[in-house]
C-alpha positions in Angstrom: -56.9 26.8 22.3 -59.7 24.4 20.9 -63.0 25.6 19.7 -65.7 25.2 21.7 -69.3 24.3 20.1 -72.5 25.6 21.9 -76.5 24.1 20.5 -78.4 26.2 20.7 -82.2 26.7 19.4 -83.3 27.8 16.0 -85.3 30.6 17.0 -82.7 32.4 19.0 -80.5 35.4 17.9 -76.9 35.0 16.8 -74.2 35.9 14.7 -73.9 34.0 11.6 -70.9 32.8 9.1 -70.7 33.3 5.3 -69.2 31.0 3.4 -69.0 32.0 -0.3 -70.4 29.4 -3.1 -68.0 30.0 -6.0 -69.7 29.6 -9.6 -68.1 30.0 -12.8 -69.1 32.4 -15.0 -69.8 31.9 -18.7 -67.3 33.4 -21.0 -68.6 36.0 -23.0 -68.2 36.4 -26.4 -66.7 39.7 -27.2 -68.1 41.9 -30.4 -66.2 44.2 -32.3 -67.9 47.3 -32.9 -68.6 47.6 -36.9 -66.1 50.1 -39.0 -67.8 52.7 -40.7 -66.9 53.8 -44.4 -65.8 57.0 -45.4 -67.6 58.2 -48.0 -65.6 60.7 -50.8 -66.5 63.8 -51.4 -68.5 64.6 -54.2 -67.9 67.9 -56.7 -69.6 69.4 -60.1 -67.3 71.0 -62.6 -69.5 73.0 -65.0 -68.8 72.8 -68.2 -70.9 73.1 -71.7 -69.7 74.2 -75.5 -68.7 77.5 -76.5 -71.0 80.2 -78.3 -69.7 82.0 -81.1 -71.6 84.0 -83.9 -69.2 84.7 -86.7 -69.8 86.3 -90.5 -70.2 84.4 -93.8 -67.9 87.0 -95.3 -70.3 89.8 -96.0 -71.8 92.3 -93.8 -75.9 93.5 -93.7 -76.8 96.3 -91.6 -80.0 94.3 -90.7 -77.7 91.8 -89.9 -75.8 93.9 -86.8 -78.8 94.5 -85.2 -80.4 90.7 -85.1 -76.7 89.6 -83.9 -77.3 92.2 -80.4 -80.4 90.6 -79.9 -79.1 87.3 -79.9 -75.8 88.3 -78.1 -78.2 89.4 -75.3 -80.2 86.2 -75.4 -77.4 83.9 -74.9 -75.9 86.2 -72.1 -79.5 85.3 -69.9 -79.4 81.7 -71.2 -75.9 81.2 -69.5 -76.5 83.1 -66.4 -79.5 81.2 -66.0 -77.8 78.0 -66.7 -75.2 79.0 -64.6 -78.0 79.8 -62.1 -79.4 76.4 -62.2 -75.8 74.5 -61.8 -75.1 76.4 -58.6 -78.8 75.7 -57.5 -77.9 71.6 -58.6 -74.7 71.8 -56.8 -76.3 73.4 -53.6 -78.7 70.4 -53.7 -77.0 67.6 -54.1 -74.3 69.6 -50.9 -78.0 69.6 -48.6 -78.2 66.2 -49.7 -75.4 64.6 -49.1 -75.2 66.2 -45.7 -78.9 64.5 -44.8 -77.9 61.2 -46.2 -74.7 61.3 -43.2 -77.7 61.8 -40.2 -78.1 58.3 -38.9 -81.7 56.8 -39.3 -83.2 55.5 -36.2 -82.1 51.7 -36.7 -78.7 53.2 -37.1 -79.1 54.8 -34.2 -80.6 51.6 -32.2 -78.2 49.5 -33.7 -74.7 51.7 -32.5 -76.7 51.9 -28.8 -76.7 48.2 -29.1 -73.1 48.1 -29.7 -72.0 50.5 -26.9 -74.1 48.3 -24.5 -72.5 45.3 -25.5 -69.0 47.1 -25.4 -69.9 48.1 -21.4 -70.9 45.0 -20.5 -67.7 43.2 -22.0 -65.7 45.8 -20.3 -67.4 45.3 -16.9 -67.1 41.2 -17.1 -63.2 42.5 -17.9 -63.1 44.3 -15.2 -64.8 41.6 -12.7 -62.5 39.1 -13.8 -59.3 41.6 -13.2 -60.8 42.1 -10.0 -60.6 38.3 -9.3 -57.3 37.8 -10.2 -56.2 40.7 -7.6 -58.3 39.3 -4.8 -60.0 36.4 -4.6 -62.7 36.8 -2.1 -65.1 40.5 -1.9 -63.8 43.2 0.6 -64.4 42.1 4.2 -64.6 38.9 3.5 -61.3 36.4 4.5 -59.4 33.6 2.3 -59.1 30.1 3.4 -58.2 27.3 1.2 -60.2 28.3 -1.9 -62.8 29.6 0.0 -64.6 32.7 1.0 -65.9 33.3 4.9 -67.9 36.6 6.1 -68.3 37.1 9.6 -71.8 39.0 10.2 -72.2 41.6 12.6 -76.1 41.4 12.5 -78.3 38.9 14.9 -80.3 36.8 13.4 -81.7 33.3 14.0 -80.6 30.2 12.5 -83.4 29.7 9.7 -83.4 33.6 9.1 -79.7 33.3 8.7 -79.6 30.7 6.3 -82.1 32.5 3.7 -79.1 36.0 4.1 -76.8 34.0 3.0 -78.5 32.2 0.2 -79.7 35.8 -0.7 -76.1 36.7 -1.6 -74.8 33.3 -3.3 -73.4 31.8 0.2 -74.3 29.2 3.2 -73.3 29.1 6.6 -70.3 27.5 7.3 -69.5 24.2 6.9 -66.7 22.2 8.4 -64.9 20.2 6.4 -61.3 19.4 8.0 -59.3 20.0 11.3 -57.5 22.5 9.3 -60.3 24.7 8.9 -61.7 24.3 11.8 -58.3 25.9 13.6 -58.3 28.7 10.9 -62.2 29.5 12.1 -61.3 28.8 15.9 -58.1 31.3 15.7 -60.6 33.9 13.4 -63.3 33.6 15.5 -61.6 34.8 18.9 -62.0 38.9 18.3 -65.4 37.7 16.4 -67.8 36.3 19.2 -70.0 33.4 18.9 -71.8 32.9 15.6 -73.8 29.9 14.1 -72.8 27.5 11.9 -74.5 25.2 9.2 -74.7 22.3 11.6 -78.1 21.1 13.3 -80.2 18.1 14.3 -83.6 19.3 13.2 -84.2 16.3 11.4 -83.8 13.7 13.6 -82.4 14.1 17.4 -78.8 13.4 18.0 -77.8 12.8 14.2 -76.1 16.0 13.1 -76.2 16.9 9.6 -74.7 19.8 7.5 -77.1 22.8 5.5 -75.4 20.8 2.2 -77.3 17.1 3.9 -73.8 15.7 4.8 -72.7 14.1 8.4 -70.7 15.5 10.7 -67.5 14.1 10.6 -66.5 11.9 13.5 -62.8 13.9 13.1 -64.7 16.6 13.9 -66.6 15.6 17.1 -63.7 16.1 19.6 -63.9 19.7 19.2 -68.0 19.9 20.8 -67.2 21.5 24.0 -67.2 19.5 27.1 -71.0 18.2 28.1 -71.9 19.0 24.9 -74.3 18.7 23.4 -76.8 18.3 25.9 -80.2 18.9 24.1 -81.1 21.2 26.9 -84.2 22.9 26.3 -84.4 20.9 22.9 -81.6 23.0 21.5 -81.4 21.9 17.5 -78.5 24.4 16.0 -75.0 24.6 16.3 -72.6 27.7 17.0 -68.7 28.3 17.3 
């Protein structure tokens, strides 16, 4: 069965086509996230020389006693040196624990990266997604191209701006071959408008895009049509 085309005026409601306006997207440059370096660990090994007090080969009472004393001093010098190393190594431990606590750049920088990372793995994923299916859900595939039937009424100016608002125009014609793929689609669909008016100047039809209509595609206007009754302007299928 042929299609039949109706005019009809701008201002009443209708059904409307999609017809997707595929852009290429930029490629991306993808960025590596930065490697980290591990840093080694750090240790203190104590060490220092060894006290001894030994005789000259004779012995003095007064002697013993002053050699105690200094015994006893050199005991406390050691455990307080000994003191002091542990107290050294405890602090350079705190330290190097607070020198692995990012800094706020740090911290800016590696939220930077995992942003960058989500988006590249999105524009991954949106491209996958094209490869599988070339059109969006609901929409249907026709020779490279996208259509949407809409189930909402709308006039013909209002439904021009919906489908500019979501990267689309309504349809346009190009071939006989289309036009049997939208005739055969269009059946369990119901009327809806297409790109195709006369708003400009009476009787010389012209796409949404600025082109003709194509006298190939005249023979499909229904019959007495069109008839500019009621000084109808837009075109549906």
């Amino acid at each position: 069965m042929r299609n039949c085309y109706r005019s009809k005026t701008a201002n009443q409601q209708s059904k409307f086509l999609h017809q997707e306006i595929r852009k290429q997207r930029p490629k991306s440059n993808q960025n590596k996230p930065e490697e980290g370096t591990n840093e080694g660990d750090e240790g203190l090994v104590p060490g220092g020389p060894r006290h001894s007090l030994k005789s000259f080969g004779y012995r003095l009472p007064e002697f013993k006693c002053f050699a105690g004393c200094q015994d006893k001093g050199l005991i406390s010098l050691v455990l307080q040196l000994l003191a002091l190393i542990l107290f050294a190594g405890l602090l350079v431990a705190i330290l190097a624990q607070v020198s692995k606590v990012p800094s706020s750049e740090e911290r800016k920088k590696e939220k930077s990266n995992q942003e960058k990372m989500y988006q590249e793995l999105n524009q991954l994923k949106t491209g996958f997604d094209c490869l599988c299916r070339p059109c969006p859900w609901d929409w249907t595939f026709f020779q490279r191209k996208c259509y949407f039937f809409s189930r909402s009424q709308r006039d013909w100016r209002d439904s021009i701006t919906t489908c500019q608002e979501v990267g689309a125009q309504l349809v346009i014609v190009e071939n006989a071959e289309e036009q049997s793929f939208l005739q055969q689609t269009s059946k369990s669909k119901g009327y809806a408008w297409m790109g195709l008016s006369d708003l400009n100047k009476e009787s010389e039809w012209h796409w949404v895009d600025g082109s003709p209509l194509s006298l190939s595609l005249v023979r499909y206007w229904n019959k007495g049509q069109p008839n500019n009754y009621e000084e109808q302007d837009c075109v549906e299928f």
